[in-house]
BAKOL-174623 format. One record per residue (C-alpha): x, y negated, z negated. Coordinates in steps of 0.1 Angstrom, whole numbers, plus 5000, padded with zeros to 4 digits. Example, Ala and Ser with C-alpha at 12.3 -4.5 7.8 and 13.67 -1.06 7.14 Angstrom:
2
NODE  east  north    up
NODE  5123   5045  4922
NODE  5137   5011  4929
//
This chain:
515
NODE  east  north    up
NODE  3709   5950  4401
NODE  3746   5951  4394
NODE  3769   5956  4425
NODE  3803   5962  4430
NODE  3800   5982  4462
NODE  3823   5969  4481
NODE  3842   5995  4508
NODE  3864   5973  4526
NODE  3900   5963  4523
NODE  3906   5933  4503
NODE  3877   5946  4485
NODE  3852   5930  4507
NODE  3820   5940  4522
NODE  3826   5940  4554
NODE  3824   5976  4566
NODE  3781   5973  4555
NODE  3778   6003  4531
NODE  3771   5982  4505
NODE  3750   5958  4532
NODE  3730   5987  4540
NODE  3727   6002  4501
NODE  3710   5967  4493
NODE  3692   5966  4521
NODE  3672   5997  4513
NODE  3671   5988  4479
NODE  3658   5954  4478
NODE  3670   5939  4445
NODE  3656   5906  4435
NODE  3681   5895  4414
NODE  3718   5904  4422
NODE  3748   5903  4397
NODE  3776   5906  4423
NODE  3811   5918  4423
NODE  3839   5914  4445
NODE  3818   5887  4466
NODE  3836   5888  4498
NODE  3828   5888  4533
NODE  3845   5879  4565
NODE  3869   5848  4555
NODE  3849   5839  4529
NODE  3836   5804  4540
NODE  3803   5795  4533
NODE  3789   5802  4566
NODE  3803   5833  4567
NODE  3789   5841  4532
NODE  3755   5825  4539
NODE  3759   5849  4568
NODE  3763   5880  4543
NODE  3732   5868  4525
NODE  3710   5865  4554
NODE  3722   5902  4562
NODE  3716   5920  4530
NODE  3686   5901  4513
NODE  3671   5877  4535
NODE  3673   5839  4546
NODE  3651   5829  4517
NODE  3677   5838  4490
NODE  3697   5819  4472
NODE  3733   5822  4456
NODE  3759   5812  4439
NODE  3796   5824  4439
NODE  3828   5815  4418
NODE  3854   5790  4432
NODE  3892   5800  4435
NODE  3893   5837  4427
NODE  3903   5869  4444
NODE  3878   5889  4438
NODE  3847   5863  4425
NODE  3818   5872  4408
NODE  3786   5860  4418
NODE  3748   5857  4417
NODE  3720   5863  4443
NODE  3684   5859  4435
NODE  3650   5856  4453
NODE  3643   5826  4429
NODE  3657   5794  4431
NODE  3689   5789  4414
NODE  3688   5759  4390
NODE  3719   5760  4375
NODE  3750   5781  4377
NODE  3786   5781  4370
NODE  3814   5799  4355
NODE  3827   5805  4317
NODE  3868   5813  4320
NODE  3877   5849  4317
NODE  3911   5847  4298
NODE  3922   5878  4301
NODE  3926   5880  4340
NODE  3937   5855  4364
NODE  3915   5867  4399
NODE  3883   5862  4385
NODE  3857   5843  4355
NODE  3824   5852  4341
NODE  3798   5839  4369
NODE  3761   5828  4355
NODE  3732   5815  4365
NODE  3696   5800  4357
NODE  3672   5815  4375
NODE  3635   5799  4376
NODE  3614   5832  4380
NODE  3576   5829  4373
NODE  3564   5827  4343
NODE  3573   5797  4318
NODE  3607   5810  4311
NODE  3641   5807  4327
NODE  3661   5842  4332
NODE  3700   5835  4333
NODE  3724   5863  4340
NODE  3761   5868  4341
NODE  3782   5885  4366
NODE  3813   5900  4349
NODE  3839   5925  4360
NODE  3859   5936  4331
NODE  3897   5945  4333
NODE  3907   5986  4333
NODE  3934   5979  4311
NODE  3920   5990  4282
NODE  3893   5988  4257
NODE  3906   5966  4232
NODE  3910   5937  4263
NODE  3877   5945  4274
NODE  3859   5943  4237
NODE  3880   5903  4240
NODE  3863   5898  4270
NODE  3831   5909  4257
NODE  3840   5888  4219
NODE  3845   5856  4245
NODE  3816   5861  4267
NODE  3798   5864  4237
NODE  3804   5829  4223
NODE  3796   5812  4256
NODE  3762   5827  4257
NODE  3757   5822  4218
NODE  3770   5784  4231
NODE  3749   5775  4263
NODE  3721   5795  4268
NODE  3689   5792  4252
NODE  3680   5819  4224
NODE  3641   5811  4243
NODE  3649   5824  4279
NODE  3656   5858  4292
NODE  3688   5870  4292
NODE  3711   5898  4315
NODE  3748   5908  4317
NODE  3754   5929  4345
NODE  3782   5942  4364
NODE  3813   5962  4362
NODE  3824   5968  4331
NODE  3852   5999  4335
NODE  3840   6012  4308
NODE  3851   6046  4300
NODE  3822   6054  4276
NODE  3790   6043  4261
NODE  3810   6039  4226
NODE  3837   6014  4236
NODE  3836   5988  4208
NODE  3826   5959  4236
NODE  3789   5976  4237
NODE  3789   5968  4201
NODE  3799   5933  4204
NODE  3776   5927  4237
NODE  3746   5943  4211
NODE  3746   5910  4192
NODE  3730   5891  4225
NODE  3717   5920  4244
NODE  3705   5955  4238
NODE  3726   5987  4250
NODE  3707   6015  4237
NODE  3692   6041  4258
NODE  3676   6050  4283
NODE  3701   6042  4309
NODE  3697   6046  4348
NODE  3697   6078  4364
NODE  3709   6091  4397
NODE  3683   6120  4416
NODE  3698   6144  4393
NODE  3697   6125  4358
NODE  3734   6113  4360
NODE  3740   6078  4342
NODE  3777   6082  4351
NODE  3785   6050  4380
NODE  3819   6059  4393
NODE  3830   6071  4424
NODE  3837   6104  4406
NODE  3806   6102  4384
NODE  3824   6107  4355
NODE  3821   6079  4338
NODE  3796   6051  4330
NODE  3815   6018  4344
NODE  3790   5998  4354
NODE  3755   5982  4335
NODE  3728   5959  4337
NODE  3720   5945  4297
NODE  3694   5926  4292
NODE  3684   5911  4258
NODE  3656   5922  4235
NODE  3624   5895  4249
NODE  3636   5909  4287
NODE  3638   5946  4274
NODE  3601   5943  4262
NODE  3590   5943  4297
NODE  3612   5968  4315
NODE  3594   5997  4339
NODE  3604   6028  4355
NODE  3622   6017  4391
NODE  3598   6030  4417
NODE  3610   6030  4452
NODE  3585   6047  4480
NODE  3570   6081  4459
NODE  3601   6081  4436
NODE  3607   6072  4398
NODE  3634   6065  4377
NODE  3617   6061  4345
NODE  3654   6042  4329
NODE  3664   6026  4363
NODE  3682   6042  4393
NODE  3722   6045  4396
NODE  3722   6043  4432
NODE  3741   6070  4451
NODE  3734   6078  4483
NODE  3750   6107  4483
NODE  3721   6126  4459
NODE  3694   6103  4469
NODE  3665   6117  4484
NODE  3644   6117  4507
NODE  3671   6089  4517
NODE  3645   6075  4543
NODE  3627   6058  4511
NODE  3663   6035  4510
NODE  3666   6030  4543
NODE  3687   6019  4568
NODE  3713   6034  4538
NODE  3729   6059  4549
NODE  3734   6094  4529
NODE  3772   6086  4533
NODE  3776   6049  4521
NODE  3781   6060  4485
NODE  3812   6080  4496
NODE  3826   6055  4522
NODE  3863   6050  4517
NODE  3872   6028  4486
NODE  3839   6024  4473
NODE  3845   6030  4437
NODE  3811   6022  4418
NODE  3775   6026  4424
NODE  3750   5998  4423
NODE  3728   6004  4390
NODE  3691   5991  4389
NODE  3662   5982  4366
NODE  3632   5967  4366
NODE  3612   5939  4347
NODE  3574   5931  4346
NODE  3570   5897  4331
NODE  3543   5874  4325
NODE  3537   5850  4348
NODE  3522   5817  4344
NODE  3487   5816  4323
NODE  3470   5793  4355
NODE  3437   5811  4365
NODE  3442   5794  4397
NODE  3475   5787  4418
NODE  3492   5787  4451
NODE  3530   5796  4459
NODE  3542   5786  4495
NODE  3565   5820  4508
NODE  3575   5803  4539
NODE  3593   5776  4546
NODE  3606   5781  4511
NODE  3642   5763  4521
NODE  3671   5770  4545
NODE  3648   5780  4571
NODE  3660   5760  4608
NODE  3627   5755  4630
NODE  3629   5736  4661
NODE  3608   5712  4671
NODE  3579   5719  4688
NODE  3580   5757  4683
NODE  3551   5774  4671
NODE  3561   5788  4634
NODE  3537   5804  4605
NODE  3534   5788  4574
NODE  3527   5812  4549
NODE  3517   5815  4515
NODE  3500   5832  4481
NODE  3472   5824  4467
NODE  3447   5831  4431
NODE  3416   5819  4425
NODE  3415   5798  4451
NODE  3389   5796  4482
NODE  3405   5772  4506
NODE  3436   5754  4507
NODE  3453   5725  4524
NODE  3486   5719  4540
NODE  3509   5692  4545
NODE  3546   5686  4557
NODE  3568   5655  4551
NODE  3602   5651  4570
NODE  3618   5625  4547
NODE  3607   5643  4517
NODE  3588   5612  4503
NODE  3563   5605  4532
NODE  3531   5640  4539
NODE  3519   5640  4564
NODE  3482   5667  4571
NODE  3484   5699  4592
NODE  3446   5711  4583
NODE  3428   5695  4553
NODE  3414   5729  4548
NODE  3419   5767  4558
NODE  3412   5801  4540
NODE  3434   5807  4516
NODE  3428   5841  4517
NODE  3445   5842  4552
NODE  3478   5834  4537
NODE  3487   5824  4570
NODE  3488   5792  4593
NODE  3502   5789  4629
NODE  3520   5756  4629
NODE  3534   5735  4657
NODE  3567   5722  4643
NODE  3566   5684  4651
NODE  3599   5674  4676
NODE  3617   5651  4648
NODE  3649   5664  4637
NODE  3653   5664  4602
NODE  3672   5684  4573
NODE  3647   5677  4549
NODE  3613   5687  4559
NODE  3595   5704  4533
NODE  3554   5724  4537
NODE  3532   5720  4506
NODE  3499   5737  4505
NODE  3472   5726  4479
NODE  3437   5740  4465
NODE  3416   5720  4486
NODE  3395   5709  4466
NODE  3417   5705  4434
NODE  3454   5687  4446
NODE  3467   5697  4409
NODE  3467   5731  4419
NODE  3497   5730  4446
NODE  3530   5740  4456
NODE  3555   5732  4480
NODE  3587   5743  4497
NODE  3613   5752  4469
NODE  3640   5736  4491
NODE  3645   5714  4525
NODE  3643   5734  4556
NODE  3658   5722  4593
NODE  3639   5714  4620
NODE  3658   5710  4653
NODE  3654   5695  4683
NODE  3665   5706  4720
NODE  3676   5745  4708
NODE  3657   5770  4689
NODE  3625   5775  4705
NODE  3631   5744  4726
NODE  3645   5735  4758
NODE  3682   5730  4750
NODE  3704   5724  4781
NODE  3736   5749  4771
NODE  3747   5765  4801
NODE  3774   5792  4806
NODE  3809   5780  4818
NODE  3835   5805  4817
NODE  3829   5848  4810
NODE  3859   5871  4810
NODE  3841   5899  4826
NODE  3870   5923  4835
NODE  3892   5923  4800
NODE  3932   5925  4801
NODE  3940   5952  4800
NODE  3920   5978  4784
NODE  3909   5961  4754
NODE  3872   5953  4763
NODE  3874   5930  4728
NODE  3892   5902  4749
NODE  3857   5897  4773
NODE  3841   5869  4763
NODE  3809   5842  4773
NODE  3818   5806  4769
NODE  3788   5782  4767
NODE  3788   5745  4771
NODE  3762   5719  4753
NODE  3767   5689  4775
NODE  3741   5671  4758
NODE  3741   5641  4732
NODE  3732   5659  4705
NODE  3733   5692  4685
NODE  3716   5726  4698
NODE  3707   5752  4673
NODE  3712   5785  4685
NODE  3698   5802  4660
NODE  3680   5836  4674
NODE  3692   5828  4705
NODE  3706   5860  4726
NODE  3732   5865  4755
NODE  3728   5895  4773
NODE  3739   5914  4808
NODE  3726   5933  4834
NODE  3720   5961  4811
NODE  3707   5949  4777
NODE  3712   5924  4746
NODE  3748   5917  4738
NODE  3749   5889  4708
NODE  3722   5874  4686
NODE  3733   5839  4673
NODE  3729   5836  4633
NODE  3708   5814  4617
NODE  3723   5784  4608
NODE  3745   5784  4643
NODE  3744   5750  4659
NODE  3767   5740  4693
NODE  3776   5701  4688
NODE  3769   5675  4719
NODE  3801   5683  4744
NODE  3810   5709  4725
NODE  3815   5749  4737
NODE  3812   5782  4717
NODE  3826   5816  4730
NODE  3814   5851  4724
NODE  3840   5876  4724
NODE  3832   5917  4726
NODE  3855   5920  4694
NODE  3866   5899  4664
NODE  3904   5908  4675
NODE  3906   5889  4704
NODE  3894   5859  4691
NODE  3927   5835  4695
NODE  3941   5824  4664
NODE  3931   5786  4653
NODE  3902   5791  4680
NODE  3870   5784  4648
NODE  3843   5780  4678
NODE  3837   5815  4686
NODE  3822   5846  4676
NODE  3821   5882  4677
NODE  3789   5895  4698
NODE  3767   5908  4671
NODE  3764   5942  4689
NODE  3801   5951  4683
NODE  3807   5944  4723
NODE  3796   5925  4753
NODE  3806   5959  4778
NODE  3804   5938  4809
NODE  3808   5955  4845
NODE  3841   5950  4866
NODE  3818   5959  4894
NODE  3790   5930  4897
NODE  3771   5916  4867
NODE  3745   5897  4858
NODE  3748   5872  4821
NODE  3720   5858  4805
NODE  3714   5834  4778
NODE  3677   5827  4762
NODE  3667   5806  4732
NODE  3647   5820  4699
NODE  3611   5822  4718
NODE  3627   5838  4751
NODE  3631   5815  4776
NODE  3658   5819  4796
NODE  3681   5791  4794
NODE  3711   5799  4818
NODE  3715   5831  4838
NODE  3745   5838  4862
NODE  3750   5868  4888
NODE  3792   5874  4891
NODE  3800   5892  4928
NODE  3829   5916  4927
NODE  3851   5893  4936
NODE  3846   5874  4900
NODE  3848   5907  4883
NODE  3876   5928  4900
NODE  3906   5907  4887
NODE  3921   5923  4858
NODE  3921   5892  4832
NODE  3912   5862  4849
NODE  3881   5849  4841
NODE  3849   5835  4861
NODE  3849   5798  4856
NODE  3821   5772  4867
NODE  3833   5747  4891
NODE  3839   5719  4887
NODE  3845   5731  4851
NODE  3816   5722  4824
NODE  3794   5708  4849
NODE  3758   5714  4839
NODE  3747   5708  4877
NODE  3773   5730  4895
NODE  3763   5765  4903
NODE  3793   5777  4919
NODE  3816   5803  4896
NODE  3856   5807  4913
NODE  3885   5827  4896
NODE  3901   5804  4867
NODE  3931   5808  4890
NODE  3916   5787  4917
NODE  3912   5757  4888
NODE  3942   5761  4871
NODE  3967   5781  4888
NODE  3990   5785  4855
NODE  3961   5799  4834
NODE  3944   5829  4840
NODE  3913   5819  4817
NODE  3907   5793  4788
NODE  3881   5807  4762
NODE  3868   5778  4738
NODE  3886   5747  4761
NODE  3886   5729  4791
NODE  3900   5746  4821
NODE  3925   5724  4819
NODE  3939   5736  4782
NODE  3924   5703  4767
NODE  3896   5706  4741
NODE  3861   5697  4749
//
């Protein structure tokens, strides 16, 4: 797929059109444009990842641009990088090496030429040219995707790409047979060329009883019935500043000539499991009867789960041992061939005292009655007082009347150390990086009485508090544990009563000093 479907200002993806176009589209191989989201840190675009493809994906994205170009691919990324782009100064030609089955390598570059005009967009294409021509094997598969701002199919950069990729018809199709990819549909900006040994093996793009016998331009707006794309909505194609449509094809290669093999599909890396949670290995299996798994923790040392279960199954119930680690791998082997074997593509995490576990956060301060009228400023604050890390991935905070947040994967609360959820992003004080915006878009609690409560990944509740009216019925001042941040107190008074000068103290000791 090439993407640059990005809605939001800044030219981000923020708003989740675009989330929810490849969401119902499920690319497995992404040539990205535009690659922003939130403020851009990796845990915020790890974050954007998880959302639109999965926790299993991998990426990479340009360093130091404006607008970077990028890569996302359900195969491991072995390689990847960036060529310069001298004709613009906010963004480079992005690549990368994908290892996809089969015994070759597919690399693809992410480009998004300038609108200036043609001639500076057939330089870009004469330069991008030499840098594939220089680095990438004439052997592997090859695909340029991206925007191009093309205004036609006869600009002279098609005929410079031609000499590494092929741009002939057919060309992706909307429902009604246009291969224009602007907003207006006027004009063919966008592409995905792939060279000749790749174009051998291109299929018609079928999503649920649908066909696109030269790939799909994806437009909501036409798309039907647009339940096959779902959750994309009919009007994410037309969302404010969304000025291309993501264009797709699709690629049946040859996989490797073993008659037998086994692929583990989960953990396949970046996965955090805590320890002693029950988790499912799975995996996918060929001409194979019964297979054995293994985990190590240290990467070196493998340690046997079962010496032999159906393969057939493709699924094992594990009980994740309680060692914390951030390199635990699962490899499952023919059982009775070990050549014949496969293991985790990367490390996953496995966590101790959160997760699925019994961590001992507790909830210290909630803002239940907002200042004001802006309901963004409630918040939760919880408190780790233990010696080490929590992960609260999965884990939920909700109220008296339903689920508020979900924590991300990948969230962890250090020993000591508090996190606050706020009902909006715009509250959140600025300089304040431990808190969050509840998942939801809002925590709604009651000024009347209210009930908050916190559980890990398998459901347990962890901490829950009932707040009287006389918590909730003072306009700003929050409900704070006392003594503050301790784990054994149960008894919740008006910040006020703690700290007479300050009406609450989101992300910090009552006091104003940092935990």
């Amino acid at each position: 797929m090439a993407a640059n479907i990005t809605s939001g200002n800044l030219q981000s993806y923020d708003p989740g059109e675009g989330i929810r176009i490849f969401k119902g589209t499920k690319p497995d191989v992404v040539m990205i444009q535009e690659f922003n989201y939130g403020d851009n840190s990796a845990t915020a675009i790890r974050t954007f990842v998880n959302n639109a493809f999965g926790t299993s994906f991998y990426y990479y994205r340009e360093a130091g641009a404006q607008i970077p170009n990028g890569v996302i691919s359900r195969y491991p990324i072995i390689a990847s990088g960036e060529w310069d782009d001298t004709q613009v100064d906010n963004r480079d030609f992005a690549w990368a090496r994908i290892d996809v089955p089969g015994p070759k390598d597919l690399w693809v570059v992410s480009v998004h030429l300038l609108t200036a005009s043609s001639s500076v967009r057939n330089t870009e294409a004469t330069n991008l040219v030499n840098f594939i021509k220089a680095n990438i094997p004439t052997g592997d598969y090859l695909a340029i995707g991206g925007d191009f701002n093309t205004d036609s199919r006869s600009e002279a950069a098609f005929s410079t790409f031609s000499s590494v990729v092929t741009t002939a018809s057919p060309y992706p199709a909307d429902r009604n047979g246009n291969t224009n990819t602007n907003a207006g549909r006027a004009k063919p900006y966008d592409h995905v060329l792939v060279d000749s040994d790749l174009r051998a093996y291109q299929v018609a793009t079928v999503i649920g009883g649908s066909t696109f016998s030269g790939g799909l331009v994806a437009d909501t707006r036409v798309y039907s019935p647009i339940a096959e794309i779902s959750p994309a909505l009919a009007s994410d194609s037309g969302a404010t500043n969304m000025q291309h449509m993501g264009i797709i094809k699709d690629f049946l290669i040859p996989g490797d000539t073993t008659s037998a093999g086994v692929t583990v599909t989960s953990p396949n890396g970046g996965e955090s499991w805590a320890g002693g949670s029950s988790q499912s290995v799975t995996w996918s299996a060929s001409g194979v009867t019964n297979v054995k798994l293994e985990y190590t923790l240290d990467g070196s040392t493998w340690t046997v789960i079962t010496s032999s279960t159906s393969a057939s199954t493709g699924s094992y119930t594990w009980t994740v041992p309680s060692s914390a680690t951030t390199a635990a791998k699962v490899r499952v082997s023919d059982a009775s061939n070990s050549a014949v074997t496969d293991s985790s593509n990367a490390a996953f995490t496995v966590t101790t005292g959160g997760g699925g576990g019994s961590g001992t956060v507790f909830i210290n301060e909630v803002l239940i009655n907002e200042p004001g009228s802006d309901v963004n400023g409630e918040f939760v604050e919880l408190v780790n007082p233990g010696s080490t890390a929590v992960s609260l991935a999965g884990w939920t905070v909700s109220d008296a009347a339903g689920l508020r947040h979900t924590f991300a994967s990948g969230t962890s609360l250090g020993a000591g150390k508090a996190i606050v959820i706020f009902g909006g992003a715009s509250a959140i004080p600025a300089g304040l990086t431990n808190a969050v915006a509840a998942s939801t878009g809002s925590l709604n609690l009651s000024n009347s009485t209210e009930t908050v409560t916190v559980k890990n990944a398998s459901g347990t509740t962890v901490d829950t508090v009932s707040f009287s009216s006389s918590l909730t019925g003072t306009d700003g001042v929050s409900a704070n544990r006392s003594p503050d941040a301790s784990s054994t107190s149960t008894t919740f008074v008006l910040h006020t009563t703690l700290v007479s000068s300050r009406t609450s103290s989101p992300g910090v000791r009552a006091s104003g000093s940092a935990f």
